[in-house]
C-alpha positions as CSV (number, residue, x, y, z in Angstrom):
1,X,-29.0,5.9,-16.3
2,X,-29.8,9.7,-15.5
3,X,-27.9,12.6,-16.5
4,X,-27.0,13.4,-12.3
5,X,-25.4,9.7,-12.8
6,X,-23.0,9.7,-15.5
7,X,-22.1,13.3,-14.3
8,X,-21.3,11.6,-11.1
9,X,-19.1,8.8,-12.3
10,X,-17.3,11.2,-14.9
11,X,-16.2,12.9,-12.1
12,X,-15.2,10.7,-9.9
13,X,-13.1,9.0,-12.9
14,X,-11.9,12.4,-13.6
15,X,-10.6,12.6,-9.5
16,X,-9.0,9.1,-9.7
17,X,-7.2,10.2,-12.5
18,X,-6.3,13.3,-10.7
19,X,-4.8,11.5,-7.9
20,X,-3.0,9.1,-9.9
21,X,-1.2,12.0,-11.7
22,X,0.0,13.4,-8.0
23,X,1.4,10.4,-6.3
24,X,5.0,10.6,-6.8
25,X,6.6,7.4,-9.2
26,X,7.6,4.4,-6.9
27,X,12.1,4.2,-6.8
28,X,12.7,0.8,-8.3
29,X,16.2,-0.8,-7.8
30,X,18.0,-3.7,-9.0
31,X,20.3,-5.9,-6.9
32,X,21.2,-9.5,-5.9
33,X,19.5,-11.5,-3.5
34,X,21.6,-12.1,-0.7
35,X,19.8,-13.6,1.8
36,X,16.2,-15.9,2.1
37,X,17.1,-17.3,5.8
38,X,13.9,-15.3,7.1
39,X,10.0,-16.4,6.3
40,X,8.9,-14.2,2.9
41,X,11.8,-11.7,3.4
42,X,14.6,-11.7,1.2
43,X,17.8,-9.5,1.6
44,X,19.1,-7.3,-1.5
45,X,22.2,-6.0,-2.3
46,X,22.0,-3.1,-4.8
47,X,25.5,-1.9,-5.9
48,X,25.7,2.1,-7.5
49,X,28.7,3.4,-9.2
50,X,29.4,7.5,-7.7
51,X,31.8,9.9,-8.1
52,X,33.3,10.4,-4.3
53,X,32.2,13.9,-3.2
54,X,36.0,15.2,-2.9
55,X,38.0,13.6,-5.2
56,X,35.7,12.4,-8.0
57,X,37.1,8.8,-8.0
58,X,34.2,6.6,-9.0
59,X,33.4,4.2,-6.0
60,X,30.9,2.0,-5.4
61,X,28.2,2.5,-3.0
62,X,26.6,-0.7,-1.5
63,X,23.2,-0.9,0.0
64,X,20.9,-3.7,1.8
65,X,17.0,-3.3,1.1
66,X,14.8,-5.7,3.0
67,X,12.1,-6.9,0.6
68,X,8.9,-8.8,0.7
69,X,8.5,-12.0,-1.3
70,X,5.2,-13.2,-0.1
71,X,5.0,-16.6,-2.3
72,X,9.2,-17.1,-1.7
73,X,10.1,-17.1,-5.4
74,X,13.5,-15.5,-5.0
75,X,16.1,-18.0,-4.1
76,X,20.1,-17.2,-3.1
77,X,21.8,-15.5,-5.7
78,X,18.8,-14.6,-7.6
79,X,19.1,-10.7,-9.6
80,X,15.5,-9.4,-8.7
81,X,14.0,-6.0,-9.1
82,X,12.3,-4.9,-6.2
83,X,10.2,-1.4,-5.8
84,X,9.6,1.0,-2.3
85,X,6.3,-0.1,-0.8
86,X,4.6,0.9,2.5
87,X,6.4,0.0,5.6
88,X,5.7,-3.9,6.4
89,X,7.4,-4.3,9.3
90,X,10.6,-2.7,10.9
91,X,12.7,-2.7,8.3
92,X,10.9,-4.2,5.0
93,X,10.0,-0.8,2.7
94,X,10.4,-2.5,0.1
95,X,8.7,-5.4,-2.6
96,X,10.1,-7.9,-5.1
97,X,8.4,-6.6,-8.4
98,X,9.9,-9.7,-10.6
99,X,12.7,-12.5,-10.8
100,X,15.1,-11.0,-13.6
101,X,17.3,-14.1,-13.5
102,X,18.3,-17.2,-11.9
């Protein structure tokens, strides 16, 4: 191995490492699978507790997420954590990370 080589390969290490650092964190949620009607997509509900901008009652704020389940591990009712992914199709931005429970 020659000097030019491991110069190389330290810097290219030292530019991965770079990169990692820059790329923003991936949002994670947690919800209930809702739905598994569709081939490797599963529906998730993800509930959040907010104050309402007005009158600072806390109510809760509901949202669907499309996800990708390639090997269909999440069944109906399932709580799942899912992470934001590269757009796979229309509406799936989203991948199941793990089953939390059955």
């Amino acid at each position: 191995m020659t000097m030019e080589h491991s110069a190389e390969t330290a810097a290219g290490a030292a530019h991965a490492d770079h990169a990692a650092e820059q790329r923003a964190k991936r949002k994670e949620r947690v919800g209930l699978v809702v739905s598994v009607k569709n081939s490797k997509t599963i529906i998730v509900e993800s509930t959040t507790r907010v104050p309402h901008p007005r009158f600072r009652k806390i109510v809760k704020r509901i949202q669907r997420y499309h996800a990708h389940d390639e090997s269909s591990t999440a069944k109906l009712g399932d709580t799942v954590k899912i992470m934001e992914s590269r757009p796979i199709s229309k509406l799936k931005r989203w991948r199941l990370v793990t089953v939390v429970s059955h």
